[in-house]
VOFIKOL-754647 format. One line per 4 residues: their letters; for each residue x, y, z of C-alpha. Coordinates in nm, 2 decimals, m for minus. Example, Ala and Ser with C-alpha at 12.3 -4.5 7.8 and 13.67 -1.06 7.14 Angstrom:
<gutis>
AS> 1.23:m0.45:0.78  1.37:m0.11:0.71
</gutis>
This chain:
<gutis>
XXXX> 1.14:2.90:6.51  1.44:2.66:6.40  1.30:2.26:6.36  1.67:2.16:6.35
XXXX> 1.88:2.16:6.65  2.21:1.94:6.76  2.11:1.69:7.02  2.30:1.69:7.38
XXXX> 2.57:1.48:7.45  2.43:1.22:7.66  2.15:1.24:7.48  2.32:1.08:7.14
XXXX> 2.53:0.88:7.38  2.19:0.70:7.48  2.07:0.69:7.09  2.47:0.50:7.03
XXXX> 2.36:0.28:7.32  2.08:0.15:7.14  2.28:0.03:6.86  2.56:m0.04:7.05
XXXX> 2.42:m0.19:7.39  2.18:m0.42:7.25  2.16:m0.64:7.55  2.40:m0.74:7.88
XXXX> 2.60:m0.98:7.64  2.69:m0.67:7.45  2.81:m0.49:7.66  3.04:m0.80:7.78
XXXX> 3.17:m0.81:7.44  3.31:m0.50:7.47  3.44:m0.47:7.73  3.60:m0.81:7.68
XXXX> 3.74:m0.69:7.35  3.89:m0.39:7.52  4.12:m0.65:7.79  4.20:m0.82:7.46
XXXX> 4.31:m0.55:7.25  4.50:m0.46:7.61  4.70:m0.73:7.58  4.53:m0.92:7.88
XXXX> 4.61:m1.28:7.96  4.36:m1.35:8.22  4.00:m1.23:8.19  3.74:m1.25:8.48
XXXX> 3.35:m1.20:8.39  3.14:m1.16:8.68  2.75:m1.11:8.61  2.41:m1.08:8.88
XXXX> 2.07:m1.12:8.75  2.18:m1.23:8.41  2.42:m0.88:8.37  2.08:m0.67:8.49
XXXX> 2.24:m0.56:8.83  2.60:m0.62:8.79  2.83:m0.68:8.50  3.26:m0.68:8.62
XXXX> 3.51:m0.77:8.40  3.87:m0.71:8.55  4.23:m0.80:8.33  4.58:m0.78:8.37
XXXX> 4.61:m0.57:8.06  4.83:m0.27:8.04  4.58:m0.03:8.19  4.52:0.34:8.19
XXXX> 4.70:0.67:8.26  4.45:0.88:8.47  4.37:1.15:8.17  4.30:0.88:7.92
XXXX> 4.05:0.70:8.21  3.87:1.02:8.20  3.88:1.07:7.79  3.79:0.73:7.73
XXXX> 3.37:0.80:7.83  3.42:1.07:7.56  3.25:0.98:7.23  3.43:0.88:6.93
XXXX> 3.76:0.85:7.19  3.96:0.56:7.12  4.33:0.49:7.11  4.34:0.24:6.79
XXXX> 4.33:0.45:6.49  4.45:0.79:6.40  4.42:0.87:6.03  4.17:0.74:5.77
XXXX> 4.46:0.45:5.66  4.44:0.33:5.98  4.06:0.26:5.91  4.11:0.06:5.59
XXXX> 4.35:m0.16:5.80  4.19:m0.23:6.15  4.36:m0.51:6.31  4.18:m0.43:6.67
XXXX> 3.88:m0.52:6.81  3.77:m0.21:6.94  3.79:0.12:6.73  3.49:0.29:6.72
XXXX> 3.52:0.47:7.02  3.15:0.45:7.09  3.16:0.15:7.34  3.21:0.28:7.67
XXXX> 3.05:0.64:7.63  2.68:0.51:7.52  2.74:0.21:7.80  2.84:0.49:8.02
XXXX> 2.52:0.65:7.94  2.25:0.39:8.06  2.44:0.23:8.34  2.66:0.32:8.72
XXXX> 2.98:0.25:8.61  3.32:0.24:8.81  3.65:0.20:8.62  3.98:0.11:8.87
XXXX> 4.32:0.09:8.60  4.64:0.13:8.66  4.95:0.09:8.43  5.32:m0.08:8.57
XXXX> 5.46:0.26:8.61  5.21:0.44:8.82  5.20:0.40:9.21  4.85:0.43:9.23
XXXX> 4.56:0.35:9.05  4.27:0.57:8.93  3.91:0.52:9.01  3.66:0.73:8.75
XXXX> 3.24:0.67:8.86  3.02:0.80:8.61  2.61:0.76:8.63  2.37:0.79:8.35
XXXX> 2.70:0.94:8.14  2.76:1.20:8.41  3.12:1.22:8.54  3.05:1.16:8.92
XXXX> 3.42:1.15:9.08  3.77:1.03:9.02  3.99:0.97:9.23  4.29:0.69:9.35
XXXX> 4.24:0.39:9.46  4.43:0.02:9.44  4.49:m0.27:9.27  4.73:m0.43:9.01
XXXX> 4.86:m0.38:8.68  4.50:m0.35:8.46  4.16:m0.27:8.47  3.83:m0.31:8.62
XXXX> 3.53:m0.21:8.50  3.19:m0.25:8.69  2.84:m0.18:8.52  2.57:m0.19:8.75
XXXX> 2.19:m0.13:8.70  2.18:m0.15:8.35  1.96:0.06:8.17  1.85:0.20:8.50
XXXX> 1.79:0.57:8.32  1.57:0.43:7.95  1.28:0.23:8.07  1.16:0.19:7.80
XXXX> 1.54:m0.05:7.71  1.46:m0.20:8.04  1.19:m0.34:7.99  1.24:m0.51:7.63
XXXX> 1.56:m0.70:7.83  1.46:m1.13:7.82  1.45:m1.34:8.11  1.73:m1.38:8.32
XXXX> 1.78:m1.72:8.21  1.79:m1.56:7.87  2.08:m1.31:7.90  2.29:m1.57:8.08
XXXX> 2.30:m1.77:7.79  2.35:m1.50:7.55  2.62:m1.43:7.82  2.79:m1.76:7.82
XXXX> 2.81:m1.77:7.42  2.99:m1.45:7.44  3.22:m1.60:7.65  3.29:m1.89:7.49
XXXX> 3.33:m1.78:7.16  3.65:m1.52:7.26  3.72:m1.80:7.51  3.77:m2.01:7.14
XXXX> 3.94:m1.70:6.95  4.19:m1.68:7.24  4.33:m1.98:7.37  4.64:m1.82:7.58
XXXX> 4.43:m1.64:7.76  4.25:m1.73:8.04  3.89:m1.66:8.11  3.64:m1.70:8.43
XXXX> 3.26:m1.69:8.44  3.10:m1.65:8.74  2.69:m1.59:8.73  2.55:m1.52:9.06
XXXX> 2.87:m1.64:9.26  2.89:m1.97:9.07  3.17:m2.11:8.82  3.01:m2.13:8.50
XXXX> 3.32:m2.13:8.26  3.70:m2.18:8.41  3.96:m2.18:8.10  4.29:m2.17:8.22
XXXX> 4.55:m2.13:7.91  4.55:m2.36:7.67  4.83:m2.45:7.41  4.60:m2.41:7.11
XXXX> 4.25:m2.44:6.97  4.23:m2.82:7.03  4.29:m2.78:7.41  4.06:m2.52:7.42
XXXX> 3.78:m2.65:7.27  3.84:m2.98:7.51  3.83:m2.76:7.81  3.52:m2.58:7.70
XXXX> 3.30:m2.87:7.55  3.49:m3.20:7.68  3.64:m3.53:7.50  3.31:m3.60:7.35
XXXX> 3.31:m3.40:7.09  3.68:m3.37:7.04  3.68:m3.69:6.88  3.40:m3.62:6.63
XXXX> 3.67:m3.34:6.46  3.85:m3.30:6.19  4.17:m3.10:6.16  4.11:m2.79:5.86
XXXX> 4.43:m2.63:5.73  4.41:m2.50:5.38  4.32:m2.13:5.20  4.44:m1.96:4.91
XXXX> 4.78:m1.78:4.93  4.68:m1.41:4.89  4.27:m1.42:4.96  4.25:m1.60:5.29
XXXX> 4.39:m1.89:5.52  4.16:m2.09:5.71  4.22:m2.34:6.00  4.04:m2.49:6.31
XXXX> 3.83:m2.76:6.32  3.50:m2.92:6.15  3.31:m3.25:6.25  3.31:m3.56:6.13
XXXX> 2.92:m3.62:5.97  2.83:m3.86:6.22  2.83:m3.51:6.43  2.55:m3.31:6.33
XXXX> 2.33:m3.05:6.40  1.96:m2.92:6.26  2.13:m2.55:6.33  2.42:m2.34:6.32
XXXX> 2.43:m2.28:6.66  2.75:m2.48:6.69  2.96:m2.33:6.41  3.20:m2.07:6.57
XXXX> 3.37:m1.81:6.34  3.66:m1.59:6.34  3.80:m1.34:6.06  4.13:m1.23:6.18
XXXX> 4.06:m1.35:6.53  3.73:m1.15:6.55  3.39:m1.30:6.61  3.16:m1.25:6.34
XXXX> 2.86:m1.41:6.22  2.90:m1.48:5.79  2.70:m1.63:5.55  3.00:m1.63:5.28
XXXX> 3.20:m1.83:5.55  2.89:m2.06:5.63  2.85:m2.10:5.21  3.15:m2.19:5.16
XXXX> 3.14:m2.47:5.48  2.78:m2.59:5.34  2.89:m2.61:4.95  3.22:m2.82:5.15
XXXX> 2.94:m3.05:5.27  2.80:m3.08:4.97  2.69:m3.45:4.91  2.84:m3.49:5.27
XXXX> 2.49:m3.47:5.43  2.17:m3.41:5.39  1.95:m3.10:5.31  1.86:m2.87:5.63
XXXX> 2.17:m3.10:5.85  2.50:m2.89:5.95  2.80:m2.98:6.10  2.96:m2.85:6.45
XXXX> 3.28:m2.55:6.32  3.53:m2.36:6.46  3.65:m2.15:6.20  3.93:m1.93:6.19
XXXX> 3.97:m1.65:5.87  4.28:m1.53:5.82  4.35:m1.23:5.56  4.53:m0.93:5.46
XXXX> 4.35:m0.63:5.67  4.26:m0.41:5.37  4.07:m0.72:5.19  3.79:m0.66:5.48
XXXX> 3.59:m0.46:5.65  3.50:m0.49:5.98  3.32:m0.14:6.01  2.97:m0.20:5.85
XXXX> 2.81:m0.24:6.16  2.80:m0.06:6.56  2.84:m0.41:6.70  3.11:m0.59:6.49
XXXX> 2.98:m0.86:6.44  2.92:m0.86:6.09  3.23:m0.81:5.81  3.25:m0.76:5.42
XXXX> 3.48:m0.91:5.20  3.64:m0.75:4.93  3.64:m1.07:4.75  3.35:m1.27:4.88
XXXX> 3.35:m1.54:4.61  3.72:m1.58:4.67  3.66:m1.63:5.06  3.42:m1.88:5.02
XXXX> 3.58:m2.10:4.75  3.88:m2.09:5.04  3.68:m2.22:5.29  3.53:m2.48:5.12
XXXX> 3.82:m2.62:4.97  3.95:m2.61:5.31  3.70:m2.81:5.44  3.66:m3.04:5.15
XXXX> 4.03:m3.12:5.19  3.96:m3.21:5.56  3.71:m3.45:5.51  3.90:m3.61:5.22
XXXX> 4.21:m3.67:5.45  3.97:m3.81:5.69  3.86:m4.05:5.43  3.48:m3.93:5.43
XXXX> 3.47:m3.81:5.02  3.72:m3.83:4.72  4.02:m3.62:4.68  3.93:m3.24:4.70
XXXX> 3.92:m3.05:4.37  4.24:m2.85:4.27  4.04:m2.48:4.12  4.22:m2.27:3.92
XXXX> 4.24:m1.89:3.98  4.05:m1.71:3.66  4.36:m1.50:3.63  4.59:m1.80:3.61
XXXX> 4.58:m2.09:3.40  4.83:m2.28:3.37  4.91:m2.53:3.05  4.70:m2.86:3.11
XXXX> 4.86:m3.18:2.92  4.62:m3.32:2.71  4.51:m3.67:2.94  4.40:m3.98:2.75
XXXX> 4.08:m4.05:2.64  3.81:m4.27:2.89  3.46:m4.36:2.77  3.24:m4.25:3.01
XXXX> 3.01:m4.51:3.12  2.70:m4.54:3.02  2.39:m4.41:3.25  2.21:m4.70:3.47
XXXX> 1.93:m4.66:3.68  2.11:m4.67:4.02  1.79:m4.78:4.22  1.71:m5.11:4.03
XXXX> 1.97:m5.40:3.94  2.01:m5.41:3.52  1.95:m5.75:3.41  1.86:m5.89:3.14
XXXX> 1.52:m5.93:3.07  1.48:m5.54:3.15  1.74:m5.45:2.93  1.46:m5.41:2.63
XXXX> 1.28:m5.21:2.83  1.55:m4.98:3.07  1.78:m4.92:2.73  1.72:m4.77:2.44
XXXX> 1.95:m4.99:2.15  2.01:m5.03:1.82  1.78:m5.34:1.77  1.90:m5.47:1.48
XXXX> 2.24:m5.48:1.63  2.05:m5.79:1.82  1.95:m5.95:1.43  2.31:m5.91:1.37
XXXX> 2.43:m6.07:1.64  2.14:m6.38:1.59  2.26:m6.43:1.23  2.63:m6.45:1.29
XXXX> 2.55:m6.71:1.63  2.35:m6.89:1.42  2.59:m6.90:1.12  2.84:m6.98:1.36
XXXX> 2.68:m7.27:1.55  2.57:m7.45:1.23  2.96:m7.45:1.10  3.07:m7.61:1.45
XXXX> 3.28:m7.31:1.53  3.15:m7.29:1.87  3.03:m7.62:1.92  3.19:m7.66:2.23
XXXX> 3.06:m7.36:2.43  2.66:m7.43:2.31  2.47:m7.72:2.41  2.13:m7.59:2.24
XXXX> 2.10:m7.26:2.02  2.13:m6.94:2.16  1.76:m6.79:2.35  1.69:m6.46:2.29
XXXX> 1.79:m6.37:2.60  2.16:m6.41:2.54  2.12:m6.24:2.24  1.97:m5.90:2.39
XXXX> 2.25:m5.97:2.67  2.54:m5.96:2.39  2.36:m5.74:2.19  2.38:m5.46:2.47
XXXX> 2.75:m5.56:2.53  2.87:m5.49:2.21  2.62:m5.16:2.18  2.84:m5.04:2.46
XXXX> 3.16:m5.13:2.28  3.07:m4.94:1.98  2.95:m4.64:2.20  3.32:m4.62:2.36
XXXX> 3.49:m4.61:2.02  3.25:m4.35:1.89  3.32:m4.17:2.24  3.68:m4.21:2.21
XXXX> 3.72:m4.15:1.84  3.61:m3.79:1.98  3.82:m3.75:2.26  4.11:m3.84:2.15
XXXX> 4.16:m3.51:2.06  4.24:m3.21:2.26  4.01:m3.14:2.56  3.94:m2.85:2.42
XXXX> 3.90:m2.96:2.04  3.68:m3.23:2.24  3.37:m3.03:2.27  3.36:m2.85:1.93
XXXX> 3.33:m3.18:1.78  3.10:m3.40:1.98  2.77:m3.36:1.78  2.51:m3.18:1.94
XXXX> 2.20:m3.33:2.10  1.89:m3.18:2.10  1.82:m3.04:2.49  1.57:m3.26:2.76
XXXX> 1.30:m3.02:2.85  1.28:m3.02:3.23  1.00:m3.03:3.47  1.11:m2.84:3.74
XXXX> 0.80:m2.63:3.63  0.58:m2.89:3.61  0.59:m3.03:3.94  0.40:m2.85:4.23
XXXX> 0.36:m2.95:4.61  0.05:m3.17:4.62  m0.29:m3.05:4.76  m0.36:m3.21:5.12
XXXX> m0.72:m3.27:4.97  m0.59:m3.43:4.65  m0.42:m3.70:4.85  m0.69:m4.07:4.87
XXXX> m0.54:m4.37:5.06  m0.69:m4.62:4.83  m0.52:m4.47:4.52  m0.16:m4.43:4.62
XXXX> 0.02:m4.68:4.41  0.39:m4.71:4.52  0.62:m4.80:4.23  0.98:m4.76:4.35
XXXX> 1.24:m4.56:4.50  1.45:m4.29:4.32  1.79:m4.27:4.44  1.71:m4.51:4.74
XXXX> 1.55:m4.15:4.87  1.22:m4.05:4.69  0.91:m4.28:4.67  0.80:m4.27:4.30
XXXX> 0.39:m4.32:4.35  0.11:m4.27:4.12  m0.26:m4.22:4.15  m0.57:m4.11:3.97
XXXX> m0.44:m3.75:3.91  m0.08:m3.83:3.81  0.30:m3.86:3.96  0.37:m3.85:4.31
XXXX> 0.71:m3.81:4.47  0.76:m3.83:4.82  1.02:m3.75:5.03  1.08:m4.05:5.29
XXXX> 1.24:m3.89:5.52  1.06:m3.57:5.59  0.77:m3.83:5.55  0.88:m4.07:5.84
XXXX> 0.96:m3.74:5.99  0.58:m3.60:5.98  0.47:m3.93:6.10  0.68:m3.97:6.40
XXXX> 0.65:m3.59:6.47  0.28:m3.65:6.53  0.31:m3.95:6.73  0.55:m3.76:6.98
XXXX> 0.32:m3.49:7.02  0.03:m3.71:7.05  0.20:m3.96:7.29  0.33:m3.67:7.51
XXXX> 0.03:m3.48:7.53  m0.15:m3.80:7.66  0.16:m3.88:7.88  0.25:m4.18:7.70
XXXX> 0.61:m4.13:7.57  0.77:m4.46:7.58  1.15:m4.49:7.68  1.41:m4.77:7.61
XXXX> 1.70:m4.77:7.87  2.08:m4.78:7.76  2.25:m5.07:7.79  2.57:m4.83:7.90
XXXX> 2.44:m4.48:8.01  2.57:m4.22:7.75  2.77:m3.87:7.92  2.80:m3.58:7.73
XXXX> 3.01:m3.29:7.84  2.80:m2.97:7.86  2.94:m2.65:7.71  2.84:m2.37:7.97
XXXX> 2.56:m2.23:7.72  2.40:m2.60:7.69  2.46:m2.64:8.09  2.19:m2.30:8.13
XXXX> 2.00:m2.48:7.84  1.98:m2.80:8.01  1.85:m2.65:8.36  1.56:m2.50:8.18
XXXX> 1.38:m2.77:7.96  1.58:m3.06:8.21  1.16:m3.13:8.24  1.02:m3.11:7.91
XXXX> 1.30:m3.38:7.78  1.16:m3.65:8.04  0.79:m3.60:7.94  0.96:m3.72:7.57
XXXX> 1.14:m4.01:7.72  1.50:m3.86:7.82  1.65:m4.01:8.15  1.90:m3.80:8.26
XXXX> 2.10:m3.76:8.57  2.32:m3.44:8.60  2.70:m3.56:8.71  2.97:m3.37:8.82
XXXX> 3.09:m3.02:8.67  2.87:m3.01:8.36  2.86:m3.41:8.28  2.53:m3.56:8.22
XXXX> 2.47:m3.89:8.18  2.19:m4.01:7.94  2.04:m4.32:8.08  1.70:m4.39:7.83
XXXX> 1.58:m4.23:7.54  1.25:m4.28:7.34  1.15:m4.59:7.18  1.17:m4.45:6.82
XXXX> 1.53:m4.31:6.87  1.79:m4.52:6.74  2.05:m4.46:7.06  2.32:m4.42:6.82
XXXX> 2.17:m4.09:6.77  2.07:m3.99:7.14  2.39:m3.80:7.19  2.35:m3.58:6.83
XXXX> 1.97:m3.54:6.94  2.05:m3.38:7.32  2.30:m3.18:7.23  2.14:m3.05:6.94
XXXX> 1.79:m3.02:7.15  1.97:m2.77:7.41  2.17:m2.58:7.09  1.85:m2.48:6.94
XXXX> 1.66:m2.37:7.25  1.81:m2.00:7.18  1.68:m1.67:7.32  1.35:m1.66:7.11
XXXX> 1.27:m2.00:7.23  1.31:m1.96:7.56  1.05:m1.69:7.55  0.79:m1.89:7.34
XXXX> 0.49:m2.08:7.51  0.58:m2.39:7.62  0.36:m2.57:7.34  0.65:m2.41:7.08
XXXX> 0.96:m2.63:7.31  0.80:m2.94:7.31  0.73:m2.89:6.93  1.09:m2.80:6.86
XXXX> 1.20:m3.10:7.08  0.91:m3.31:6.91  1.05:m3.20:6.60  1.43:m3.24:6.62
XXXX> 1.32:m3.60:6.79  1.15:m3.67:6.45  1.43:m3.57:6.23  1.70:m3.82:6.45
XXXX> 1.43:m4.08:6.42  1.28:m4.10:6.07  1.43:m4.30:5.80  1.75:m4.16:5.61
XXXX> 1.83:m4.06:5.26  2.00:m4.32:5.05  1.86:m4.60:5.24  1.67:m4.83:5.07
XXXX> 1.30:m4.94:5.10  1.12:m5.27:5.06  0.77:m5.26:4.90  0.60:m5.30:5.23
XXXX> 0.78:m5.04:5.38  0.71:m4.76:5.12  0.31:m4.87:5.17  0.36:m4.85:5.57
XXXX> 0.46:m4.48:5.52  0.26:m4.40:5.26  m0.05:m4.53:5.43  0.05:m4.35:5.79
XXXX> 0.15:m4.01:5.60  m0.17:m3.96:5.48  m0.36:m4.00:5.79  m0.15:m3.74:5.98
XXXX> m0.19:m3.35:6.07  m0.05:m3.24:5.82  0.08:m3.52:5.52  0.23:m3.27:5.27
XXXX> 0.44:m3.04:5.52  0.72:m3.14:5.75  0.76:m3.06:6.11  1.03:m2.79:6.00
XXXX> 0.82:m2.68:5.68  0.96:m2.85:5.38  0.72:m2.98:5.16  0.67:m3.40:5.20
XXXX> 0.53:m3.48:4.84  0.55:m3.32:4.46  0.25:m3.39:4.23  0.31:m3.43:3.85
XXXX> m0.03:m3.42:3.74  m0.13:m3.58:3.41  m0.24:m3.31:3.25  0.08:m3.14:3.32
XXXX> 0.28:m3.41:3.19  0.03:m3.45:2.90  0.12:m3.06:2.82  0.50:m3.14:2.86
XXXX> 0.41:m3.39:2.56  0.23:m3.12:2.34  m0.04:m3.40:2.38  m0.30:m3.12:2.47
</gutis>
């Protein structure tokens, strides 16, 4: 008997669905591409039971005739490509020609469409993929297409579906981010009879995004117009860094108007950032990719969400130069580097000469009785310099500038000075050749050895209050300590963090979170994903100290925050609280919220980078690190201190 048989129609429809259909959301972003690609400039989304009983999406896109109505539940039916050229240039959203057969397949669907030449419009129901009736029936230029009871025929889908609170955010995000790609056209939410999102058109991104998330953050963003001629041009929108998030949740991004979800285009925005902000910190983007329609391809994956670039590299020098450029016309860093092509290189006139400076430690102030000790110089450079002073003294040269002999202080002081003179001739007898002569003729040094492999997260157990010596900061960011084993760096802010990360928890599990009140109440404009974020842990943010008070519309006004929480940062903190309470969140135990909020409350809280420490405040952390949960792991899982242990350093000698 044969093993291998061809599988029924409906029944590879339902196996598409699985791919296809992942959740109600998907099948919103479907069917919203569809009204799109119909040329549709207003958009109605109407969802019960967070897209579980109903799901209607009516346009006033160009519609159907009644034969293609009927062809369009056939697999593999589409109207957007024709040949295989077509396919290596796909400038639609929809092509596949899988959408509406597998959602066909586990739903009741009614489609009502009608085009401006016919007289009547044609209704087509279909049940569990079975063609149930069509017939005419009325309405205006454009369809409507109703999907009840999803999943109603697959159990086994139905029952992996979230809560409804769930799907209605995943629902909302949909919305919003083709609400973003599409500014002249207008879209309506309604969940359960009530207006979650109302965008009428808008003249352009900047309107949109104002009508969407409010003035709030419109004034946090920068304006991005840059790209490489021939590999991609990018535009939209990034923030300024005082706008932050501890996710990506709020960067939005579009390749050829599309919604997709990148890491080449969130590379290229991070290496942007670079020096901008701090490690594991990302800014709010709205990202639009624009590029030649054979240097992409958008058909890797069932739900298009996910592209490849034919040049990644390319794409995502583009987009950071892009943003780079942004936040040096905004004044936040230096002028944006000009990168060359590889294939072009043009003639670069030879510039002159500058002596670098030499290094100085940039945490402690150079004087000079450390100079003996923080640089290495030519001492006898310093006998030179005592024998001609003293020559000079005793003939009365320089009478007049020396009341008593020189100390040996001055001496190291002009001793250094003129070490760096003749270091800037050497460097500039060297350079005043070509650049590229430059290199071949600067003698070579001998290489440091590194101790990247040296260094090792330190052992929990390892770690004795007593010992821990602080000596000083590196980079106004890293406490260098030592103690009985060796060298201890530690991170101060992921330190503070761990501290104030277990005070929160502590303090909120013994209902004891203190709050400070704002002088002036701050409002924040809700986007409708954070408004269904909001209703859900509107609780769990007052046990940690948040007053809030929901206004009108999706306004909420912050009133007190906790004591630790600078309130500079209380508007960052809420929105980025209700960003990061996604799908997988929701559906954890409610000790996993309050941690995340515990956590993100931490981060806002804790010391910076860059920020320098006095004495006793390196021992205050050092002291309260120590006695935590957890001292040499962060609330988000970075590692708090490094331990260079002395027989490791003794090895990086060759003393053992």
């Amino acid at each position: 008997m044969n093993k291998i048989r061809v599988l029924s129609d409906n029944l590879a429809n339902q196996i598409a669905a699985g791919e296809v259909v992942e959740r109600p959301a998907s099948v919103v972003k479907e069917l919203i591409e569809n009204a799109i690609d119909a040329a549709a400039t207003r958009i109605a989304i109407e969802v019960e039971l967070g897209g579980r009983r109903l799901i209607r999406i009516s346009d006033d896109g160009d519609g159907m005739l009644r034969d293609d109505a009927i062809l369009a539940f056939e697999r593999h039916a589409t109207s957007k490509i024709r040949s295989l050229e077509d396919l290596a240039a796909i400038g639609t959203l929809g092509f596949r020609g899988e959408a509406l057969a597998s959602i066909a397949s586990v739903s009741k669907t009614e489609l009502v469409t009608k085009t401006g030449d016919d007289v009547a419009a044609t209704r087509v129901v279909i049940e569990g993929g079975r063609l149930i009736d069509v017939k005419d029936s009325g309405r205006d230029k454009g369809t409507t297409i109703a999907i009840r009871d999803l999943f109603f025929n697959t159990p086994a889908r139905r029952k992996f579906m979230r809560s409804e609170a769930t799907e209605n955010y995943h629902l909302t995000q949909i919305v919003t981010h083709y609400a973003l790609a599409h500014p002249e056209i207008a879209f309506l939410l309604t969940n359960n009879g009530r207006e979650t999102l109302n965008a009428p058109p808008a003249k352009d991104l900047r309107e949109r995004a104002f009508q969407i998330f409010g003035g709030n953050l419109l004034e946090s963003l920068l304006p991005v117009s840059g790209g490489r001629e021939f590999v991609a041009k990018v535009s939209g929108f990034v923030s300024a860094p005082r706008e932050r998030r501890t996710s990506r949740d709020q960067q939005y991004f579009f390749v050829n108007k599309r919604f997709v979800r990148d890491k080449t285009i969130a590379g290229g925005i991070l290496e942007g950032y670079r020096s901008v902000l701090p490690h594991g910190v990302y800014p709010v983007a709205f990202l639009f990719i624009e590029l030649p329609l054979d240097e992409v391809d958008v058909n890797v994956h069932p739900s298009k969400t996910e592209v490849r670039f034919r040049r990644t590299e390319a794409v995502k020098d583009a987009v950071a130069e892009a943003v780079r450029s942004a936040l040096s016309n905004a004044g936040v860093v230096g002028e944006a580097p000009v990168v060359v092509e590889d294939t072009v290189r043009p003639h670069i006139e030879p510039q002159p000469a500058v002596a670098p400076p030499l290094p100085v430690q940039e945490t402690m102030d150079l004087t000079p009785e450390t100079i003996a000790v923080e640089v290495d110089f030519d001492r006898s450079l310093a006998d030179r310099v005592l024998e001609r002073e003293t020559a000079e003294v005793n003939a009365g040269n320089r009478a007049e500038h020396f009341s008593e002999s020189p100390s040996k202080l001055d001496l190291f002081e002009r001793a250094f000075e003129e070490q760096q003179l003749a270091s800037a001739a050497v460097v500039g007898e060297y350079a005043s050749v070509s650049p590229t002569v430059e290199a071949a003729r600067l003698p070579d040094l001998p290489p440091l050895n590194s101790a990247t492999h040296l260094a090792k997260p330190a052992d929990p157990e390892s770690l004795s209050l007593a010992k821990i010596v602080p000596l000083g900061q590196l980079r106004e960011s890293f406490i260098i300590a030592v103690d009985d084993e060796g060298l201890l760096l530690i991170d101060q802010h992921v330190a503070h963090e761990r501290i104030l990360f277990d005070k929160f928890r502590r303090s909120e599990a013994e209902r004891q979170v203190g709050s400070q009140n704002l002088l002036l109440p701050e409002t924040i404009d809700l986007s409708p994903a954070q408004s269904e974020a909001f209703a859900l842990i509107e609780d769990d943010l007052a046990e940690f100290g948040f007053g809030t008070m929901r206004l009108s519309g999706r306004t909420v006004a912050i009133k007190s925050v906790p004591n630790d929480l600078p309130p500079s940062e209380a508007r960052n903190l809420f929105a980025e609280i209700l960003d990061t309470v996604d799908s997988e969140k929701r559906k954890a135990p409610k000790t996993t919220l309050r941690d995340d909020i515990a956590a993100s409350l931490a981060c806002h809280a804790a010391v910076k980078i860059n920020m320098k420490l006095t004495p006793e405040k390196m021992r205050w952390l050092i002291d309260n690190l120590v006695v935590t949960t957890s001292p040499t792991t962060c609330p988000h899982g970075r590692p708090v201190i490094l331990r260079l242990s002395m027989r490791d350093i003794e090895r990086g000698f060759h003393r053992t």
